[in-house]
N, CA, C and O atoms as a MOPAC input file, in Angstrom:
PM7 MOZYME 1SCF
protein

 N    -26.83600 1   129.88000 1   182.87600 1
 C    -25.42100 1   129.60500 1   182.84600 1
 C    -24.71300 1   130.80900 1   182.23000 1
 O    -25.43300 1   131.33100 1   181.37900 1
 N    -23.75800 1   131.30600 1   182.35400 1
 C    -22.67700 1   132.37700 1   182.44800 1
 C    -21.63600 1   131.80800 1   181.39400 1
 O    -20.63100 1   131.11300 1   181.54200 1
 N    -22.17600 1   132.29600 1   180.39900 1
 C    -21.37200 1   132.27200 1   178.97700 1
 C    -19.99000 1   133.19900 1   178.59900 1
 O    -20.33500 1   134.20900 1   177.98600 1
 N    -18.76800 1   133.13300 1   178.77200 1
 C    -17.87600 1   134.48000 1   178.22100 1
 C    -17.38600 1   133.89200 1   177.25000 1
 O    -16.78900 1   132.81600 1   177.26000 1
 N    -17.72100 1   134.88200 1   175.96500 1
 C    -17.24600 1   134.55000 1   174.33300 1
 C    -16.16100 1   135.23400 1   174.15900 1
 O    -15.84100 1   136.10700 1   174.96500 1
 N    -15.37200 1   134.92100 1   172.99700 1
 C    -13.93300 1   136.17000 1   172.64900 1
 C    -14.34200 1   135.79100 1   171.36600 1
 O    -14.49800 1   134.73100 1   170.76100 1
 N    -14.50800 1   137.36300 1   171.06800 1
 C    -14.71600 1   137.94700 1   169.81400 1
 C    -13.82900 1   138.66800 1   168.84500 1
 O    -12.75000 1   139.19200 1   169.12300 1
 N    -14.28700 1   138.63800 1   167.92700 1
 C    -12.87500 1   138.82300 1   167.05200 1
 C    -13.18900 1   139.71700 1   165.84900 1
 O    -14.32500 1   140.18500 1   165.77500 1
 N    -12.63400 1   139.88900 1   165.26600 1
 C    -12.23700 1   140.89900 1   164.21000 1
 C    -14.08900 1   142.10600 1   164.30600 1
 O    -14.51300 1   142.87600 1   165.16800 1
 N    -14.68600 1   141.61600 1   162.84000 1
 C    -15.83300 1   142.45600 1   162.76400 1
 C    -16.49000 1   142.68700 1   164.23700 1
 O    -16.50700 1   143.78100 1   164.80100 1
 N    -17.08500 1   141.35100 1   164.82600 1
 C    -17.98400 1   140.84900 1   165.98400 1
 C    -17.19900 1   141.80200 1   166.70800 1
 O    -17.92200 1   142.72300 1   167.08600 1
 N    -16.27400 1   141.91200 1   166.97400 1
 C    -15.45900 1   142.36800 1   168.24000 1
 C    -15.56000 1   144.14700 1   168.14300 1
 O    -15.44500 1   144.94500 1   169.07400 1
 N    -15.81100 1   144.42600 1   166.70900 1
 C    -15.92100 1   145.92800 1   166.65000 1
 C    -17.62900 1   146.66100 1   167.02600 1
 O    -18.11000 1   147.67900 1   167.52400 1
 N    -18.11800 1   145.22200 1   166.33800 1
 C    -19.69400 1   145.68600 1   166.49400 1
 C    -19.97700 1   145.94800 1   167.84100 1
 O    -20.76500 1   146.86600 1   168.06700 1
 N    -19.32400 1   145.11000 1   169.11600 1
 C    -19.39600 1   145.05400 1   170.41100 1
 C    -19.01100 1   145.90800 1   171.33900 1
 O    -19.45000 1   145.98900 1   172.48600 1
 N    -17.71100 1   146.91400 1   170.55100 1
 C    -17.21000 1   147.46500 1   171.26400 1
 C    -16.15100 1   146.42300 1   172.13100 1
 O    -16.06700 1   146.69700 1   173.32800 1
 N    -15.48000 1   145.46300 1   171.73500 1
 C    -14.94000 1   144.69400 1   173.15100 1
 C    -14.28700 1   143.24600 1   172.43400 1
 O    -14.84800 1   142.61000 1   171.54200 1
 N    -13.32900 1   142.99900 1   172.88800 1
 C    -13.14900 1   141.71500 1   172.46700 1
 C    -13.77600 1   140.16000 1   173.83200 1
 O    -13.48600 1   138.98300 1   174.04400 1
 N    -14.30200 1   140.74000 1   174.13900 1
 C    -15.36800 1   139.88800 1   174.59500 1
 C    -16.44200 1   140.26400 1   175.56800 1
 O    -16.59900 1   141.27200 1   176.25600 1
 N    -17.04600 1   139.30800 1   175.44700 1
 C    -18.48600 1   139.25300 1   175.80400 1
 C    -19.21100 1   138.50600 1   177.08900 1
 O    -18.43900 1   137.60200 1   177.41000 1
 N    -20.21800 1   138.49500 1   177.85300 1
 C    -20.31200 1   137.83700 1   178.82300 1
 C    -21.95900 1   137.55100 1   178.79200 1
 O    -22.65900 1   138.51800 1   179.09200 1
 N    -22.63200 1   136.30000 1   178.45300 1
 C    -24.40700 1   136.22800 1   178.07300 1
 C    -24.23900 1   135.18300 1   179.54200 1
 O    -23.34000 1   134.47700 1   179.99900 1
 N    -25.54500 1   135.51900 1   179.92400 1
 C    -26.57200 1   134.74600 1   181.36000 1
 C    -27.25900 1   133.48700 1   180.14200 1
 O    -27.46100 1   134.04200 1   179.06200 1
 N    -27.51100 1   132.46900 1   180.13000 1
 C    -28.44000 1   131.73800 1   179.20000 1
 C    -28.71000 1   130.39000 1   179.94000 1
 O    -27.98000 1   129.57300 1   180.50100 1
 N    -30.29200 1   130.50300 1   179.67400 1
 C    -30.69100 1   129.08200 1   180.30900 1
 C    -30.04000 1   126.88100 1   180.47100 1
 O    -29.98700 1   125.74900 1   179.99100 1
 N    -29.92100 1   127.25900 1   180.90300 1
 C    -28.95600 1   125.39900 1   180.20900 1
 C    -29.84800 1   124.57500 1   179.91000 1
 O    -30.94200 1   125.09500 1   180.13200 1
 N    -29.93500 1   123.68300 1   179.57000 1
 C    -28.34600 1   123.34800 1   178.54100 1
 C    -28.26500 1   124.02200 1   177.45500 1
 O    -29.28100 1   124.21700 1   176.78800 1
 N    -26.78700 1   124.60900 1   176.98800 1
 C    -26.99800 1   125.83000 1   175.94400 1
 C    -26.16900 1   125.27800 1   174.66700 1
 O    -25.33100 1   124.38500 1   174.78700 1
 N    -26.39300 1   125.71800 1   173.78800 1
 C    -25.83800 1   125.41000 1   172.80200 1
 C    -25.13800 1   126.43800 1   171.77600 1
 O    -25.34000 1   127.65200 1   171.81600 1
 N    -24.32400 1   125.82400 1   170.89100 1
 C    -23.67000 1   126.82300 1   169.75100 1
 C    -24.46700 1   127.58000 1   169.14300 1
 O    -24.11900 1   128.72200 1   168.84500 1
 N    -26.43000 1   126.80300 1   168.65500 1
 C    -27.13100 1   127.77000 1   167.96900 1
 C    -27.72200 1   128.96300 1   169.23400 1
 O    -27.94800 1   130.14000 1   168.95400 1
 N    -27.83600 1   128.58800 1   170.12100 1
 C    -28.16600 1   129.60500 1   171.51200 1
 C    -27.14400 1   130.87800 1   171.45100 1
 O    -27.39200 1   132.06500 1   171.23800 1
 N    -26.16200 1   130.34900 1   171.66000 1
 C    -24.91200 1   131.52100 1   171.41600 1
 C    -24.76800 1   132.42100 1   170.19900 1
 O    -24.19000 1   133.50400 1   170.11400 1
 N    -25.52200 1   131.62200 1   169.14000 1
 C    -25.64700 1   132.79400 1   167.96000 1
 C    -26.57000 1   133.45300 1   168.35000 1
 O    -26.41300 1   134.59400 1   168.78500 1
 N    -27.75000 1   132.84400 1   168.26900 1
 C    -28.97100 1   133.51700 1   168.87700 1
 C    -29.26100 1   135.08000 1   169.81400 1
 O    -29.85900 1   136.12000 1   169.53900 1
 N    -28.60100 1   134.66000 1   170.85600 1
 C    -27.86700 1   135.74200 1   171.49000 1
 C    -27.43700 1   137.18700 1   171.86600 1
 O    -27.84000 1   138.17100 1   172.48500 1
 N    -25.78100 1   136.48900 1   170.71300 1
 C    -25.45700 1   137.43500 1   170.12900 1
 C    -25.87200 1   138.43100 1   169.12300 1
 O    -25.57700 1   139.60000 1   169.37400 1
 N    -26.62600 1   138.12700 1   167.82000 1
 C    -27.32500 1   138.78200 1   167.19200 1
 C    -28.67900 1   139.38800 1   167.71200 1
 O    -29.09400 1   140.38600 1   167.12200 1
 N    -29.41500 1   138.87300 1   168.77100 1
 C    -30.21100 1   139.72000 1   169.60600 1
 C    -29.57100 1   141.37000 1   170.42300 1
 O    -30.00600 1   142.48000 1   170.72700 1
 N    -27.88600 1   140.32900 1   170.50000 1
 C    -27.40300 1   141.31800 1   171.64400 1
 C    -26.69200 1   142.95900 1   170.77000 1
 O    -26.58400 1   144.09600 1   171.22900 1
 N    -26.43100 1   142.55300 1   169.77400 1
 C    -25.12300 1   143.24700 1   168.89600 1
 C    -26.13900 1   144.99600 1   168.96200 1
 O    -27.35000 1   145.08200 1   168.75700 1
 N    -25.20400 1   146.17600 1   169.29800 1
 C    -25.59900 1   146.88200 1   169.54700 1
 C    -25.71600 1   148.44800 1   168.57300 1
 O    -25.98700 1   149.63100 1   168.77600 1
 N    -25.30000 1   147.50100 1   167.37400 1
 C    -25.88900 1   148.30600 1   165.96700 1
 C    -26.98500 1   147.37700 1   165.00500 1
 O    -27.28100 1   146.18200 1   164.98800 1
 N    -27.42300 1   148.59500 1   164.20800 1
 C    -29.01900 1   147.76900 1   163.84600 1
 C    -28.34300 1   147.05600 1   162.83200 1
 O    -29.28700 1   146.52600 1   162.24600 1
 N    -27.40300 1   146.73400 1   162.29900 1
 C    -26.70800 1   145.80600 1   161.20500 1
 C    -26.60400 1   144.35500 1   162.21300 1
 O    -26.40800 1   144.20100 1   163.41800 1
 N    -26.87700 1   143.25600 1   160.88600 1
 C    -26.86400 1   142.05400 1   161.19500 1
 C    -25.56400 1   141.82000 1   161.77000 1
 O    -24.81000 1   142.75600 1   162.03700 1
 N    -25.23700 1   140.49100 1   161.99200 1
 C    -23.54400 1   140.40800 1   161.88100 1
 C    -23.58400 1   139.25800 1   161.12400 1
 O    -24.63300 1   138.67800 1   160.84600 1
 N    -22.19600 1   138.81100 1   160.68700 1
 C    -21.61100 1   138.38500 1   159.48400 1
 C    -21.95800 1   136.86200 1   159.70400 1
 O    -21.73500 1   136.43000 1   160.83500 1
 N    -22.52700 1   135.91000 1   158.67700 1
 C    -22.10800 1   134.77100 1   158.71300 1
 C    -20.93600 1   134.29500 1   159.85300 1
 O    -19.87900 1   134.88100 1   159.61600 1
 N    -20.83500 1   133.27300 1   161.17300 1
 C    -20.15300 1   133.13700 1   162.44000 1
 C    -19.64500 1   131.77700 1   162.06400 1
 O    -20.28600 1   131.02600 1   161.32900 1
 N    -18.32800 1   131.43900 1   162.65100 1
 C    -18.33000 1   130.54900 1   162.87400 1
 C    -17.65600 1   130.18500 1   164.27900 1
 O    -16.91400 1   131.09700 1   164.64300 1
 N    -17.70100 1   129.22200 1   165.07500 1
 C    -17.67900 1   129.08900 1   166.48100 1
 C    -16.62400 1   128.11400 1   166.89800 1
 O    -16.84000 1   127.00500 1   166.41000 1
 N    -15.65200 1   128.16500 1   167.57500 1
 C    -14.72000 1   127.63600 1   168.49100 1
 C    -15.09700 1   127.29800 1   169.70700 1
 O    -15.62800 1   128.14900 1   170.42100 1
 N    -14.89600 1   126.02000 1   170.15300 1
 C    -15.53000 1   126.21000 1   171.73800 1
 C    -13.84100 1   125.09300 1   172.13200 1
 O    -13.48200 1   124.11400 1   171.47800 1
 N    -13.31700 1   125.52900 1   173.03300 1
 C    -12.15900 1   124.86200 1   173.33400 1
 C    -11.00800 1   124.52200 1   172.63700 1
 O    -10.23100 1   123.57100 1   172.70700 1
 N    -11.11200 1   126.01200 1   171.60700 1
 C    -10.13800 1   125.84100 1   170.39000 1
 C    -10.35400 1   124.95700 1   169.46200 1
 O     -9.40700 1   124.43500 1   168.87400 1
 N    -11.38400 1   124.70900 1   169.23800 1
 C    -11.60300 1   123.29100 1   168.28500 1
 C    -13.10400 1   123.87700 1   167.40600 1
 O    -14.15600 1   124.20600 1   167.95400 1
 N    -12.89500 1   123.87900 1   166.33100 1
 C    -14.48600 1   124.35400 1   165.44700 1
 C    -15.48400 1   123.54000 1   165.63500 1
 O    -15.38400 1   122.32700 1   165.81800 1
 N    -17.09700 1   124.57000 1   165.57100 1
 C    -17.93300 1   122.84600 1   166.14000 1
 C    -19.11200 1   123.85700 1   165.27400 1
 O    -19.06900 1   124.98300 1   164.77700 1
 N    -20.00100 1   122.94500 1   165.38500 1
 C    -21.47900 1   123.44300 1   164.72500 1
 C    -22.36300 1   123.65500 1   165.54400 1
 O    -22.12900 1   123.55900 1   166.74900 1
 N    -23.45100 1   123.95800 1   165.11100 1
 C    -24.66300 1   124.91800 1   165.76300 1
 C    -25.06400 1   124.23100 1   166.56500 1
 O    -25.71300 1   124.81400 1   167.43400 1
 N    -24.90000 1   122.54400 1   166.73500 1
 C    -25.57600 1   121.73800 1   167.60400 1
 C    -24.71300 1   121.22500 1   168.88400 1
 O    -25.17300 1   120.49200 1   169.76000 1
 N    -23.59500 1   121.65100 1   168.85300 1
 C    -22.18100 1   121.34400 1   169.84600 1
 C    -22.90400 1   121.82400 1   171.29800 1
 O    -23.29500 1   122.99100 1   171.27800 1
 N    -23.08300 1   121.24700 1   172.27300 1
 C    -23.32800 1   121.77100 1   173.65500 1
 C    -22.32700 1   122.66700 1   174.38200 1
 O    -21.15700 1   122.29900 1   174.27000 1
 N    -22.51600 1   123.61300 1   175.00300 1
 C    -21.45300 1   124.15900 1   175.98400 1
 C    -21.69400 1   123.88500 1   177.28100 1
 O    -22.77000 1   123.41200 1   177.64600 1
 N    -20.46200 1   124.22800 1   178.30200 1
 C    -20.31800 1   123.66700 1   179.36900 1
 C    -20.09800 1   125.16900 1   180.34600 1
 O    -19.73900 1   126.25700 1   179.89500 1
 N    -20.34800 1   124.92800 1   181.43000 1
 C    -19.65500 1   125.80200 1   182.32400 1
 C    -18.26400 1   126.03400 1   182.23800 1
 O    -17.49900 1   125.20100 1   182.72200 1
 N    -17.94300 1   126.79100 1   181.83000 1
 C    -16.08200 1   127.02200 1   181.54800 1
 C    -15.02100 1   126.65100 1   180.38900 1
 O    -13.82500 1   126.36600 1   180.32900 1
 N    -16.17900 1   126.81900 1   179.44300 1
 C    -15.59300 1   126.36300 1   178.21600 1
 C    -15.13300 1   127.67000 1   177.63500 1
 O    -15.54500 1   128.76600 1   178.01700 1
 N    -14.28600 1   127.48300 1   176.72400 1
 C    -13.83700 1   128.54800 1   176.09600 1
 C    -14.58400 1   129.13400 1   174.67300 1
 O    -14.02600 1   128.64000 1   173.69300 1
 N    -15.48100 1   129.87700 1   174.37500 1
 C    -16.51100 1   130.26200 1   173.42600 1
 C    -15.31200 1   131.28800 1   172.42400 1
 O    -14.56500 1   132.16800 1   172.85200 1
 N    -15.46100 1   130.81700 1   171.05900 1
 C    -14.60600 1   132.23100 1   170.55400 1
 C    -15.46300 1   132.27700 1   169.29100 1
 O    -15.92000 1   131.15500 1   169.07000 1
 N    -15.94500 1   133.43500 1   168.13000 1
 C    -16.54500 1   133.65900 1   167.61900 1
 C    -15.79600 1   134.01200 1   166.31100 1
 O    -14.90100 1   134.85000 1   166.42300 1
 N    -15.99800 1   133.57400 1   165.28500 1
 C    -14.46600 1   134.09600 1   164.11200 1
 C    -15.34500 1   134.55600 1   163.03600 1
 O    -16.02200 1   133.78500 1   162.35500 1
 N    -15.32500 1   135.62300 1   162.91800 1
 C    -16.56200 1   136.02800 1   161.22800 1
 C    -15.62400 1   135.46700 1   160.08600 1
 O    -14.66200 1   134.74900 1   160.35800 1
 N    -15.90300 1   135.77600 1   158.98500 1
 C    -15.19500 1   134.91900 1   157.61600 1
 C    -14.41700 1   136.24900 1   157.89100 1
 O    -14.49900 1   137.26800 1   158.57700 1
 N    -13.50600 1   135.56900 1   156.83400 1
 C    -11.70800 1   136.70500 1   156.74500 1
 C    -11.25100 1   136.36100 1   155.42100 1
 O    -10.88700 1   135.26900 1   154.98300 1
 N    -11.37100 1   137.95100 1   154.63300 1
 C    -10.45200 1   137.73300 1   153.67700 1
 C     -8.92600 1   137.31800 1   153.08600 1
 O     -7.97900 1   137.90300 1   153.61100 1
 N     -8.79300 1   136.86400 1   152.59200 1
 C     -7.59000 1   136.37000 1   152.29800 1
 C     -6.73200 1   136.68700 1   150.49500 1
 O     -7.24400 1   136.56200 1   149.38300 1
 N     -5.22200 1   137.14200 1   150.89500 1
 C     -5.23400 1   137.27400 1   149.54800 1
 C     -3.46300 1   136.05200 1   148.97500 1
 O     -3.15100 1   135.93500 1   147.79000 1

């Protein structure tokens, strides 16, 4: 299944791109999509603690995705 994520702040620099496009077996999930990405990220640095949007709405590692869902990726953000 044909995953496109929108990436954001750090994620989005590590990538080069504010988004992303993963092939992944179905049924896929939020921890799949981390998975992934940190396989995929194309400097040898980890990336940041993630947290995941799928249809504008926050979900956890166990949330299923769908064909045509909206994937967005938000690292933590300082705040002052």
């Amino acid at each position: 299944m044909r995953v496109n994520i929108l990436l954001f702040a750090s994620v989005a620099e590590a990538f080069g791109n504010d988004q992303v496009a993963l092939e992944l077996p179905a049924p896929v999930l939020v921890a799949d999509v981390a998975a992934a990405l940190q396989a995929a990220v194309p400097t040898s640095a980890a990336l940041p603690p993630l947290r995941f949007a799928v249809n504008q709405e926050f979900v956890d590692d166990g949330f299923p995705i769908h064909e045509g869902d909206e994937v967005a990726v938000i690292p933590p953000v300082a705040g002052g």
